[in-house]
Each structure stands twice: as structure tokens, then as C-alpha cells.
N, C-alpha and C positions, 0 to 999 in steps of 0.2 A: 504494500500500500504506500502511495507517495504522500509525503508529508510536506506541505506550502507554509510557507511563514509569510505571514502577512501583518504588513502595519497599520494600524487606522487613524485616522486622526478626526479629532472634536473634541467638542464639550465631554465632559464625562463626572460633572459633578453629581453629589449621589445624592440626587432629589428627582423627584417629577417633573421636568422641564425639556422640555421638544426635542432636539437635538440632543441631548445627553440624554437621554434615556433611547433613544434613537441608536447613540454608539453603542452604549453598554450593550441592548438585546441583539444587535447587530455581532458583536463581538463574541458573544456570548453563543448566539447562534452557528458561528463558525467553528466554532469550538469543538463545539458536538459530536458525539463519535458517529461513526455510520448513515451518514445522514446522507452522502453522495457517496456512490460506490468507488470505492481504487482512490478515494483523496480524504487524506485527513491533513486539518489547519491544526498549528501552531500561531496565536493571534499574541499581540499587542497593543497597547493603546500610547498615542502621543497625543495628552489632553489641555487644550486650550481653558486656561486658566483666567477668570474677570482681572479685569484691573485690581493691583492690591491687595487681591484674595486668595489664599492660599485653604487646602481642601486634605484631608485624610484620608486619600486615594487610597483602594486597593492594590494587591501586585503585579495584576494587569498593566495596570499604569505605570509605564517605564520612561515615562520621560514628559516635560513640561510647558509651557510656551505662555507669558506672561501675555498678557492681550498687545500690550502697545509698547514693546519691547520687542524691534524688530531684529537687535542681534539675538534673540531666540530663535527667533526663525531659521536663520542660517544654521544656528548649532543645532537646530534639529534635524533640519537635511542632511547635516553629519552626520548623528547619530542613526538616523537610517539608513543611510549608505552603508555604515560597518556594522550594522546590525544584522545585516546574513537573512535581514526580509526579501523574499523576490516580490512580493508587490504592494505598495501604498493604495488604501482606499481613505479617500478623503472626503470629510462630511462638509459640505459647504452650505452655507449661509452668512450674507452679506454681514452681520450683525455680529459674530462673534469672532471678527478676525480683528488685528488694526491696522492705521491708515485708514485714507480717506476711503469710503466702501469696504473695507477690506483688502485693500489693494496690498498688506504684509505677506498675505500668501502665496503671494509670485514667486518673490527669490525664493520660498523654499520649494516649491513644486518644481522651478527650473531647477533649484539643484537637485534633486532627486537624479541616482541614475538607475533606478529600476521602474518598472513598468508603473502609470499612475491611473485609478479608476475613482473617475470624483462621482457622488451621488449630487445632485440640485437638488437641497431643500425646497427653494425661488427660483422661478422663473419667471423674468416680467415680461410683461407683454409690451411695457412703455419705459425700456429703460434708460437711462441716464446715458450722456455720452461716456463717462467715467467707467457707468455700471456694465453698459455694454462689451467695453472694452477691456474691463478683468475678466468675464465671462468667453468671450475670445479666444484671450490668453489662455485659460486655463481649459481651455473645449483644444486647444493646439496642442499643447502639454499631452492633455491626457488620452489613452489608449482605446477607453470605453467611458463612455457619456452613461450615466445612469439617473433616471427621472422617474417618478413614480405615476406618472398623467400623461392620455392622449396629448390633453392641449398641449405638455410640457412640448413635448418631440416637435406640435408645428412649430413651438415658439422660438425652437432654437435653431432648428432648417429656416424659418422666413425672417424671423429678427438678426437671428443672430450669425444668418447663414456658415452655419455647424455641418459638416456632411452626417447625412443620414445613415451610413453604414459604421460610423462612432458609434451613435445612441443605443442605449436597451431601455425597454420598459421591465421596472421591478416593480412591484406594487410596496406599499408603507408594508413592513411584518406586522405583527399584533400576537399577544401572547397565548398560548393555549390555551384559552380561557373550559372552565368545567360549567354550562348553562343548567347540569342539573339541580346546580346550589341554588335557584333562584327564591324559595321558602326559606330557604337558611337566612338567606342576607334580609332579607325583608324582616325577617322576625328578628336579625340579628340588630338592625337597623332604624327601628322602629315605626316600620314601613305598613306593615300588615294591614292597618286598614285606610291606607293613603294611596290617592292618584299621584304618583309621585315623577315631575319631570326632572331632568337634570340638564346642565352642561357643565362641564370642566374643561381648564385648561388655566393657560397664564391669564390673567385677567388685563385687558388694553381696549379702546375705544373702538377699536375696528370690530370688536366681537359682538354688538350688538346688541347685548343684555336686555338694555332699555325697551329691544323690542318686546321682549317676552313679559316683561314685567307689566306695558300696558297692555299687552292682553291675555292678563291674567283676570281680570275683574269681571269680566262676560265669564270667561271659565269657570270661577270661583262660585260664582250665583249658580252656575246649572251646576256643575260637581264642588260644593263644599270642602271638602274630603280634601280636594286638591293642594300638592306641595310641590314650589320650587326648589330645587336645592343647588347654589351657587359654588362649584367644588374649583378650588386653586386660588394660589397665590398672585399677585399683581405681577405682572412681567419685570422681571429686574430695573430695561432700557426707561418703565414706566417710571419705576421708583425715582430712577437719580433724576428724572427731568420732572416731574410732575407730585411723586409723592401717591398717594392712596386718592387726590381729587377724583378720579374716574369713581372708582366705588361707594365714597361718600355718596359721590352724585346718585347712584343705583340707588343707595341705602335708602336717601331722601326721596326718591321718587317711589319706593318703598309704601313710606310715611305718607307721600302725598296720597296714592291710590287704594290706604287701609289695608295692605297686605301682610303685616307685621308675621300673623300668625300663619301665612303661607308661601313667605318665601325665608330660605335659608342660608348666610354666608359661611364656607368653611374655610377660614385662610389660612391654607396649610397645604404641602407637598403631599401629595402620598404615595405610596409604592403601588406596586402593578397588583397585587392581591387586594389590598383596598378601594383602588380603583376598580377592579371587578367588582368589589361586590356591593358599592354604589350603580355600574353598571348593570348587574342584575337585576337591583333591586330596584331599580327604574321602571317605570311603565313606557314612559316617551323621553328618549334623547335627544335635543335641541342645540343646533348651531345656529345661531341668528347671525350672521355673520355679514357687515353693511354692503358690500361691495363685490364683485365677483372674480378680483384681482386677489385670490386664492388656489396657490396649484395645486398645492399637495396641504393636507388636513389629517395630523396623526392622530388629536382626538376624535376625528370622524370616523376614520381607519379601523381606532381600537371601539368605538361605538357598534362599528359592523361586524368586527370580530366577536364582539362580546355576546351579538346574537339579540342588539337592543334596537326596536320598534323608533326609527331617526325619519327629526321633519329636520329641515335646512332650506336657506335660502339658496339660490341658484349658483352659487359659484361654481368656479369650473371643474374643481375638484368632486363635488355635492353631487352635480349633474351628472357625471359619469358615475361616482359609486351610489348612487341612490336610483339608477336606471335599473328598468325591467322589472320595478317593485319592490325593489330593497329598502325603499322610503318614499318621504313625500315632500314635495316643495314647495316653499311659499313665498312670494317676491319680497326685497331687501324693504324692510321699512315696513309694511306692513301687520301691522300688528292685527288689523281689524280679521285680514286674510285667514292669521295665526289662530287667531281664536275660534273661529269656525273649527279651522283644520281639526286645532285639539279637543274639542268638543265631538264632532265626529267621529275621532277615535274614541274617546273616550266612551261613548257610547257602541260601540262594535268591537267589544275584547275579540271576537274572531276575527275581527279584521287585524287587531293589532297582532295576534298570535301569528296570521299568515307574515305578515312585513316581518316578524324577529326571525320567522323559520328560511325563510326567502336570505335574510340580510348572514344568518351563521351559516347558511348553507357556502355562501359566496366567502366570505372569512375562514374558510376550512384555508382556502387557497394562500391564504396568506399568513399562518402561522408561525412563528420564528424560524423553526426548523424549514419549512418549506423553503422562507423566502433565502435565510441562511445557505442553503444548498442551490440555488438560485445563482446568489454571490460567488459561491465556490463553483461552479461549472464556469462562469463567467472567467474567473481568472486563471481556471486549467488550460483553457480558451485561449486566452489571451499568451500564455507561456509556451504555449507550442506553437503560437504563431510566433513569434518574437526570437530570434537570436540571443545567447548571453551577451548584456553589456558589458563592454572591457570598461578596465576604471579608470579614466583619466584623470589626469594631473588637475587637481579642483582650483578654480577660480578665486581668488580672495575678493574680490570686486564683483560684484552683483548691482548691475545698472538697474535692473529694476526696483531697486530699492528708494530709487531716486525719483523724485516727486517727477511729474513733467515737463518742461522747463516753460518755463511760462518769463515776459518781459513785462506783464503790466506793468505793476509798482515801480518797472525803472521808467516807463513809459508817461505814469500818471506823476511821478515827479521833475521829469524834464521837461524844461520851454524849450525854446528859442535861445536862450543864453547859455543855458547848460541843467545842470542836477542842481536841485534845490536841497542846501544842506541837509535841514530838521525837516522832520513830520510832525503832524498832531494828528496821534494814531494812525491812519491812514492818507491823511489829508497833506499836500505842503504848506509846510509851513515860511509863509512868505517873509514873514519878520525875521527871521532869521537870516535870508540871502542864499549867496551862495559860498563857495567855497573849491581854492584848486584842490585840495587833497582829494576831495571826493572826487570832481572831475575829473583828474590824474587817474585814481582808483575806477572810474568809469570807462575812460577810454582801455587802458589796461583790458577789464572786464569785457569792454563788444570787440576787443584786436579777438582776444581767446574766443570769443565766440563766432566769431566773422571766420576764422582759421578753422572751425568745424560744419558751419552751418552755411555759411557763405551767402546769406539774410540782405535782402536788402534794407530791409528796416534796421537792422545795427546797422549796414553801413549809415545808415542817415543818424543814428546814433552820435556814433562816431564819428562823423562831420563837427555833430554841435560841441562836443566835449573836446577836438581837437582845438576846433576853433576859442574854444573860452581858454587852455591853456596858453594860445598865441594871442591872446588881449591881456592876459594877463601879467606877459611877460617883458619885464622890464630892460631897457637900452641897452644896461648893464651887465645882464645875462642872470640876475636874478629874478624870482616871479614875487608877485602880490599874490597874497591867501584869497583875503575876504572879500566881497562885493556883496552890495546891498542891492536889494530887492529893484531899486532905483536905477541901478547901476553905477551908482559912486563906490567908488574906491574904499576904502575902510583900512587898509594900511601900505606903507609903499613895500615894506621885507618882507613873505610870512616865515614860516617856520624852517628849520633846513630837515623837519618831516614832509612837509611838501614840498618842499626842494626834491629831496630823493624819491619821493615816490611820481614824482612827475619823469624825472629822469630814467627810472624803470617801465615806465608807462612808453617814453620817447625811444628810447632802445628796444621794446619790443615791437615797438611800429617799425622802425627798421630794419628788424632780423625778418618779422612778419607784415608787411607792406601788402595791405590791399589793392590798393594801384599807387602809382609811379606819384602821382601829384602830394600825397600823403606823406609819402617816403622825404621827395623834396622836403617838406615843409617840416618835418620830425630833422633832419640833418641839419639845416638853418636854423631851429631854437638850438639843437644841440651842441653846436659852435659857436656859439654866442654865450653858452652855460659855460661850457669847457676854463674858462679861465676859474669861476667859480670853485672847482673842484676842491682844490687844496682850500680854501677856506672854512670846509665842515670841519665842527669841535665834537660834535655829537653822535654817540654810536650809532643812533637809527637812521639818522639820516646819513651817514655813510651806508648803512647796511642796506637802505634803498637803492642808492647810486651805484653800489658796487654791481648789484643787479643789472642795472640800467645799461652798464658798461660794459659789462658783461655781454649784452647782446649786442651790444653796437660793434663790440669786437668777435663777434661771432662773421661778421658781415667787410671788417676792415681789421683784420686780424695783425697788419702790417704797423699800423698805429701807435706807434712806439711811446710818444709821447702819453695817449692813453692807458697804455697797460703798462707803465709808471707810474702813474695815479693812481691804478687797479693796486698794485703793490703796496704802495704805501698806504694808502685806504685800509686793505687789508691786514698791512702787519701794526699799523693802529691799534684796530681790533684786537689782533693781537696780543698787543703790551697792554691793553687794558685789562684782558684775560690774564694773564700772568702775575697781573697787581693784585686784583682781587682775588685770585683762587687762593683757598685754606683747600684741610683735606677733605672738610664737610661742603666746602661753596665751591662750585666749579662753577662758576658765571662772570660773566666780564663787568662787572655793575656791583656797587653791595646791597643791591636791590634790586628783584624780578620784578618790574612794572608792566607796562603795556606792551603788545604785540612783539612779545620774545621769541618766537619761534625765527624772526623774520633773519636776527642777528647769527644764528650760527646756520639758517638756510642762503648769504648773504656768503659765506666761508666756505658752501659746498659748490657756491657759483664760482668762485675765485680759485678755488683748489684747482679745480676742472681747466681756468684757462693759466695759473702759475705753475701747477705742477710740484707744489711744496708738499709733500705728505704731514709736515708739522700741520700745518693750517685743516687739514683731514682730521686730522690725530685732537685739535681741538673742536671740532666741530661735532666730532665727534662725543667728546666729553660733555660738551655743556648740552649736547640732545639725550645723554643718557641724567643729565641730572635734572634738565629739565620734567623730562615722561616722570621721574622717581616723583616728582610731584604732583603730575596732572594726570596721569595716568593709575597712580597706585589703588584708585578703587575699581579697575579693571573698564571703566568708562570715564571719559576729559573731566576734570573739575579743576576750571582752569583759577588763576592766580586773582582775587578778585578786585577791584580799585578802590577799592574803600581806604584799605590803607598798606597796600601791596604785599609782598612779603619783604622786609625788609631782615639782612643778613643776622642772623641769633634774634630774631623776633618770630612774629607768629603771621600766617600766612592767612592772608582775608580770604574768605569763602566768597563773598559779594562784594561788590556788584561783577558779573563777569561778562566780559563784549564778544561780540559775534567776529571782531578784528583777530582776537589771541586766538580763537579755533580757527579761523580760513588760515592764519599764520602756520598754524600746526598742521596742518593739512599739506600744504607746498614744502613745507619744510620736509614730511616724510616723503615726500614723494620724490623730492632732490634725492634726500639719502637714497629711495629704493632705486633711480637711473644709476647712479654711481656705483651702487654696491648691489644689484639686481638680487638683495634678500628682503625676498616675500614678506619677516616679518615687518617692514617699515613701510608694506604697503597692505599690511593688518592694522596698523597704529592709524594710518592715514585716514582708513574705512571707518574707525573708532571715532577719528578727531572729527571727520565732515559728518558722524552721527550725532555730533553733540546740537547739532540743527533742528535734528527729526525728533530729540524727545530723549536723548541716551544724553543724559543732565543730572544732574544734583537735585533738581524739580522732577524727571520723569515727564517733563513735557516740550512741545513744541515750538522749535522760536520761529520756523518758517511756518508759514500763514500760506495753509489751502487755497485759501478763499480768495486774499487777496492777491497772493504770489507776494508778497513782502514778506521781511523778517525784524522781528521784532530786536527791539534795540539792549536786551541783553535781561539775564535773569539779576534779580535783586532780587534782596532778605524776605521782601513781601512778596514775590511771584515774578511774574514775566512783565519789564516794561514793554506797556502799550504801545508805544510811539514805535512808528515802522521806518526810522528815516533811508537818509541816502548808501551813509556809510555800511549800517548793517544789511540791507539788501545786495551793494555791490558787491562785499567783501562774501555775502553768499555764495554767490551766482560764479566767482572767482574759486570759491573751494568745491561747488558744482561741478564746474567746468573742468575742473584739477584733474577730480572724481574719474568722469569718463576717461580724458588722456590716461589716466592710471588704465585704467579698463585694459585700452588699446595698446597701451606697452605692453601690458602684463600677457596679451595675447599674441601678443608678436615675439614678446620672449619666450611665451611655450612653445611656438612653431620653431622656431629657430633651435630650440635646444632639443 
């Protein structure tokens, strides 16, 4: 007999709720000895865990995944690649993955390298461009499409155009249920001389409830006797946004209609034995459910399984299992409809006997075991079609983790004159002006994205932002910072921080020259700065320039006079480093402040065109004493400005800027060119997470919605304000991102 290991992944907490109780029986049912001939499973679970909340999983459960914690994802794809599963069956629903929709579930289904069979909880008929397009993704992925509805199958041939030879129809399983117990529960129940209705499930506003309640009152007059019984907890998604208001609201309309003593709330989970024998001991089961944007229905499912007499509204799920007599249907809203209906039956107990005999006859088909072996054919199936996958060399870089790249927010902050410093939250904020650094920091940002995308909208970008550094720049060859809003001046020197990061901006338009007019105009500011050179006192702004120089000598290599300054620049740095380093402080400074990564990634540009191994050999030191601090809780928590870390003091938590992580982002990614070890392009993947939520907060400083990023986490939470700086310096470690991507894959071909 062949034994398959198979992995699953979902929800898998141990309560009553849709999807996890979905895996468990699912898991559970594979299990199973003898259930299909010549195959026996070996099952696991890899169970998606809520935000924050941690669960007393059984031993099934071999492995984790925090909802919004996307390097979980990847380490899972690990752990089932060596986990000796030959196939993943994944439980999907929009709602319990993270990212926007769920979009976290990508990189690990692309890293998977064994066969992948996802089930669709949803399937929408109207979905989102976003929604559409992880469903796509993950319909390309995977091996076999599994849906449990007609409708699902057209929805995903004409919506989602899915090929048809992917898909199976499974139906929901439902538990073996025993219908002879139905005296037991009643009396167990205190049913016995009640018309007793039911629904259960999570409780949310789509369910309807409210129908059944107003038409209970016509019911209640012809049959007295009559009980509602409202069985489950409020949806979690309910809880954190709204609270118990939905129920209240039923309770009250309760009170309003005088039903006190015939309808019933049970707010609590229950297991599948209790749920039968509410199930039983039901007369009529009810989905009132508002709308028909429903595919699949597993308390409907386990309603027909359980052999119980079901009215429903028409959804699309409803319509197919309550055909040919398995129930009855009553249009969405309708309560006046419902109350006929229920009175009808309630008067023709044969009638209702037929519709329960009808509905178990049709739930034989679909009992654990059945549908369990169902699954297991499927994936014997699928293994003899399929060749063994050899294991490739795994990617550290997973682009799909990477939001889409979107330019609003640089869009909605630039005129005509350039990038407007500040926001107010999403807004520019005019009173503020502008400013070169940013601009510098901008053109930089559309050179790198011009260099992949080849956009004409960045080029137009890039027009404006060149253009404001060549207004800015003075006779002298030094630039003006600030301008006001007005376009007055506001200082004639600004900082020799925008000094260098204009001249790294200037040198990469040169190396990377979108057209010839450009290039001109970047060589002309740049010999006009050149005298400026030897005038920097200040590390960052050297370690900008060196940059800058760096690429202009990539292009005029011959330039002697340049990479004399390059030297001296650098061995600056240097003797600043050698002043400062004890054997606990390897930093050039007796204070980590602001965008430190920039200064020993500034030494791995230099090494590259001097060829000193010293200037390696420190560059190397102060990145590994840097990570010893930013890195030591295995995610960035970078240095914070509050009041920096200063040498034999204490290192601020807050406030930390989105500048010190894009820094650490370039900075590993210098190391991994130079030294082509992977892990400094693990460290990179790390530092551009600190974007997406992999924080000291656990949350997001880049903005779905807007495409901005917020301007940095503080003691109280995430500043609101989306300005210039923080979104460029994004889009700049974005951008890092993918080029990593692309070496990394050019280095595995190549080796």
C-alpha cells in the first residue's frame, strides 16, 4: 500500500468556525485507514494563526504562520519543502491570510516545490482588481482547482478565465452524522414539545437573522409552541470592527416584536457532536442569508448532512443543494414569504419528514470519509501525472512579497517645481516648500526606476526634479536647500547632506543617462560642484559624494583628478573610524544617528573603484556592529532619534525613519555584489520588511491605499504624515529589492 504525505494548510483553531473546522475534518478524513484502496495519507497541518493569538494546537499541527507576519510565510515554504510532503492542499479564503486581500500567500505557494491543490472557500462573481488577480496567481500555481459549487467552476472559466481541465468539483464533507438520535436530543435538549427552528454559524450582517425574526410573529400566533434558536459566536472580523452591535440589534428587534420567550441566543462555539444534536433536534433549519453572493455554505452543507428539513434564501450555493426537494426557498428579505413557508410546514410533518429523508439521502455523498477519499484519489492523480521535482537552489528574494509598485503619492506630491517637502497625512503640505534633498532623493528614485520600467511618466518625473536641482544651484558650484512654497529662496548654502546626496543622484544620471540631453546637463552641474569637493567636514555628506563619484567614475574612469578626491574622501572616513573604534564601538562617530547604513555602504563603493582591502576590512566591521544592533531581535529595530544611541549610553527605540531602513537595504545589497553571500541578501529582504509591518509595532509604514509611507514609527504608533522623504526613500529600497531579485538570479545561472 502507498503511503502520500500531505501538507494542509488553514485555520485550524479548535473551535467551531468555517475554515478550521473545514481543515481539521478535512485532515482528519485523510487520515483514515482504508478509505481508498492501495493509498494510505500521512497528513499535517501548517495552521494560520489570528493576529496576536496564539492556540494549544494538537500534534497534527507542525508548524505556524502568524497572520501579518509575512516572513512566516516564506519559512513555511521551507518547512515544507524538507518536510518529505509530496503535496500541499491549501485552504483558501480571502480573510485569513495577510496583506492586502491576502495577497501573503503568494510567496509561499510560489515557493513551494511540490505539487499544490488549493480548495476556494470564495469565489466572487464581482471581484476586485487586487482580488482577481491573487486568485490568478494562485489558479497558475496550483495543479488542481478544487470548488465545492456549479457556479464556483463558471466563475472561475469566465471571470477568472482559469482553464477548465485545472478544476474538480468536491462537495463541503459533513460529519457522519447518527439521524436515529433525533428523540435523544430533543429530550436531551429540551425540545420535546417545541417547533423548534435553528441557524448557526458565525454571526455577521450578511446572515440575515433579522429576517427570520420578523417572521416569527405570524408563526408564533398559528404555532405557539414555536422556538428560534440562534446557535454561534459573532465572526471574529465582526468583533475587532464593530463589536457585538449586529446582535444587540437582533436582540432589540427581539424586544421590539415580543418574542422574548421564543427566540434563543447561544454565544458559544460548539463541537460537531453538539452541533448534531441541535441539528436533530430541529424541526426546520434556516439560512436567511441577504444576498446570493454565496458559493459555498458549510453550515448549509452540514444542515443536509445532518438529514434537517432547510428553507434558504436563493443563493447560489442554496439553489443547487436544496434542488430536487432537499428544501425550500424563499426570496432574500422577505420575511412575509418566510412565514407562510414555515407555517406550511409546520402544518404537514409529512411533508417535512419527506424534505429530511430527501436532504440525508443526498449527505450520505458527502460524509468525511467519502469526501476524504475524494481528496486522496485527487492527489494519487495528480502524482502520476507529474514528474519528481529536482530541488533547486531556493531564492532569498521573493518579489511577490512586494506590494505593486504604485507612483501616486510621488505623483500627488509633485508640481511643476518639484517634490513638496512635508505632508499633512496625505495631503502636501505647502507651508513647508520644498527642499533639494528630497528632490536629489527623487531624481535618484525615477533614474532607478526609469532603468527598469522605462515609464514615461518618470521620465516626466524626472524632468521636474532635475530641473529644480539646476535652479537650485549656485555660480559657485554649491546648491540652496530650501524654497518656499512662493519660490523664494530661504537660504543661499544648504547642508553638505544635500550637497552629497545630490551628487549621488548627479553620478547616477551619468552612469544611467536616459537620453543624451540629461547626461549633458548632470556633467555641467557636476563641474561646477567639483571644486566643492575637498570642502566636506562631515561624514554623511562625504559618504553621499563618494557615491556620486563613484558612478561618474564608472563612466570617466580616466579622471585622475576625481579619484583623488575619491581617496581622500574615503580615507577620511577612515581616520574617523580608527579615532572612534574601542573594542565594544566599531563606528566612525561616538554616536549612531541618522541614516548609518549609508556610511560604510559609501566604503563598499570606494573599495570597489580603490582596490584597498583595509577600507573592505572596515566596512566590513562597522556592518557587522551595526546588524549587532538592529538586527538582534531577528527583525530591523533600527536606532531611534529621540536621542540616538550615543557611545556607553542607551540606544533610543523611537522615533525610527523610513531613511535608516532604505539605508540598510542598499547597504546589504553593496555587500551581497561584492561578496555574492546570500546571507546579506537575507539581511536586505529583512531591512526592506521593516516597511510591510516586520517593526517593533508589527505594523505597516507603507500605505495600501495611498501608495505613500508613513513618516516613521514613534512611542505612540505610526506617524501619520506620508511626506516626501519617506515615500522616496521607499520606492529607493523597493526598487533595491527587485535588482536584488535579478542578480540573485543571474548569479544562480551563472554558477
Amino acid at each position: 500500500m502507498k503511503t502520500i504525505k500531505i501538507a494542509c494548510i488553514g485555520n485550524y483553531v479548535p473551535r467551531q468556525c468555517g475554515i478550521a473546522t473545514f481543515t481539521r475534518d478535512l485532515t482528519e478524513s485523510l487520515i483514515q485507514k482504508n478509505r481508498e484502496k492501495n493509498i494510505k495519507a500521512k497528513a499535517f497541518v501548517v495552521a494560520m494563526n489570528d493576529q496576536n493569538q496564539t492556540y494549544d494546537y494538537p500534534e497534527i499541527v507542525k508548524y505556524t504562520i502568524r497572520q501579518e507576519y509575512q516572513r512566516d510565510y516564506l519559512e513555511a515554504a521551507k518547512f515544507i519543502n524538507y518536510s518529505n510532503a509530496e503535496t500541499c492542499i491549501l485552504q483558501h479564503e480571502f480573510g485569513i491570510f495577510g496583506g492586502k486581500n491576502g495577497t501573503y500567500i503568494l510567496p509561499l505557494i510560489h515557493g513551494l516545490e511540490i505539487p499544490l491543490i488549493v480548495t476556494f472557500h470564495t469565489v466572487l462573481k464581482n471581484p476586485t482588481h487586487n482580488e482577481k488577480i491573487i486568485i490568478q496567481e494562485i489558479g497558475k500555481k496550483a495543479e488542481k482547482i478544487v470548488v465545492m459549487s456549479k457556479p464556483a467552476i463558471d466563475f472561475l472559466i469566465q471571470v477568472y478565465n482559469l482553464p477548465q481541465q485545472k478544476i474538480e468539483l468536491i462537495e463541503h464533507g459533513v460529519p457522519d452524522f447518527d439521524i436515529t438520535q433525533r428523540k435523544v436530543y430533543k429530550k436531551k435538549l429540551n425540545l420535546e414539545k417545541k417547533k423548534s427552528l435553528l441557524t448557526f454559524g458565525l454571526l455577521s450582517r450578511d446572515k440575515g437573522i433579522e429576517t427570520v425574526i420578523q417572521a416569527l410573529p405570524k408563526v408564533v400566533d398559528k404555532h405557539p409552541e414555536t422556538v428560534y434558536i440562534i446557535l454561534g459566536k459573532t465572526h471574529p472580523n465582526v468583533i475587532k470592527s464593530a463589536g457585538e452591535e449586529y446582535r444587540n440589534f437582533l436582540k432589540l428587534l427581539v424586544e421590539k416584536n415580543n418574542l422574548r420567550k421564543h427566540v434563543y441566543f447561544y454565544d458559544k462555539y460548539v463541537t460537531n457532536e453538539e452541533l448534531f444534536g441541535y441539528l436533530s433536534a430541529s424541526d426546520i433549519y434556516i439560512t436567511p442569508y441577504l444576498n446570493e453572493a454565496q458559493i459555498t455554505s458549510g453550515s448549509l452543507s452540514y444542515a443536509i448532512g445532518a438529514g434537517a428539513a432547510v428553507i434558504s434564501t436563493p443563493y447560489w450555493h442554496a439553489k443547487e443543494l436544496l434542488s430536487d426537494g432537499r428544501g425550500k426557498i424563499f426570496n432574500f428579505k422577505d420575511f412575509e414569504a418566510l412565514s407562510d413557508l414555515l407555517i406550511s410546514l409546520l402544518d404537514n410533518p409529512i411533508e417535512l419528514n419527506k424534505i429530511r429523508k430527501k436532504a440525508y439521502q443526498y449527505g450520505r455523498k458527502t460524509i468525511w470519509p467519502e469526501i476524504g477519499a475524494s481528496y486522496l484519489k485527487l492527489v494519487s492523480k495528480i502524482l502520476k501525472s507529474i514528474p519528481p521535482v529536482k530541488t533547486k537552489e531556493e531564492l532569498v528574494i521573493n518579489p511577490l512579497v512586494l506590494p505593486e509598485f504604485c507612483l501616486d503619492h510621488v505623483q500627488r506630491l509633485t508640481d511643476d517645481t518639484g517634490i513638496i517637502q512635508h505632508a499633512k497625512y496625505i495631503i502636501p503640505n505647502f507651508k513647508e516648500g520644498y527642499c533639494l534633498d528630497d528632490n536629489a532623493r527623487a531624481l535618484l528614485m525615477s533614474l532607478m526606476v526609469f532603468k527598469q520600467r522605462k515609464s514615461k511618466e518618470v521620465l516626466k518625473l524626472m524632468s521636474i526634479y532635475l530641473s529644480f536641482i539646476n535652479y537650485m544651484h549656485n555660480d559657485n558650484g554649491t546648491f540652496k536647500n530650501c524654497l518656499s512654497f512662493k519660490r523664494d529662496f530661504i537660504d543661499e548654502v544648504g547642508s553638505e547632506d544635500a550637497f552629497g546626496r545630490t551628487i549621488w543622484a548627479l553620478g547616477y544620471l551619468v552612469n544611467y543617462p536616459p537620453n543624451n540631453p540629461f547626461f549633458e546637463i548632470a556633467i555641467e552641474i557636476l563641474k561646477k560642484s567639483f571644486p566643492n569637493f575637498n570642502n566636506l567636514k562631515f561624514i554623511r555628506g562625504m559618504a553621499n559624494t563618494i557615491m556620486g563619484i563613484c558612478y561618474f567614475l564608472k563612466v570617466f574612469p580616466d579622471n585622475k583628478e576625481i579619484k583623488n578626491i575619491l581617496k581622500d574622501m574615503t580615507y577620511k572616513i577612515m581616520r574617523s573610524y580608527k579615532k572612534h573604534k574601542t573594542q565594544n564601538w566599531h563606528w566612525f562617530e561616538p554616536i549612531l544617528a541618522y541614516d548609518n547604513g549609508i556610511i560604510p555602504l559609501s566604503l563598499l563603493y570606494a573599495y570597489e573603484e580603490i582596490k584597498d582591502e583595509n577600507i573592505l576590512k572596515v566596512a566590513s566591521e562597522s556592518i557587522k556592529f551595526l546588524e549587532k544592533i538592529t538586527l538582534k531581535k531577528g527583525y530591523l529595530s533600527l536606532v531611534g532619534s529621540d536621542n540616538w544611541y550615543k557611545k556607553g549610553g542607551e540606544c533610543s527605540r523611537f522615533a525610527q525613519q523610513p531613511i535608516d531602513s532604505a539605508a540598510m537595504v542598499l547597504m546589504y545589497y553593496q555587500a551581497y555584489l561584492i561578496s555574492k553571500d546570500k546571507t546579506f541578501l537575507e539581511k536586505m529582504f529583512t531591512s526592506y520588511r521593516w516597511f510591510l509591518g516586520e517593526n517593533d509595532l508589527n505594523i505597516s509604514l507603507y500605505d495600501f491605499k495611498t501608495c505613500g509611507c508613513s513618516d516613521g514609527i514613534e512611542s505612540h504608533g505610526i506617524n501619520g504624515n506620508q511626506g516626501a522623504e519617506s515615500i522616496i526613500v521607499y520606492k529607493i529600497a523597493h526598487m533595491t529589492v527587485l535588482l536584488a531579485y535579478e542578480q540573485e538570479i543571474k548569479n544562480i545561472k551563472e554558477a
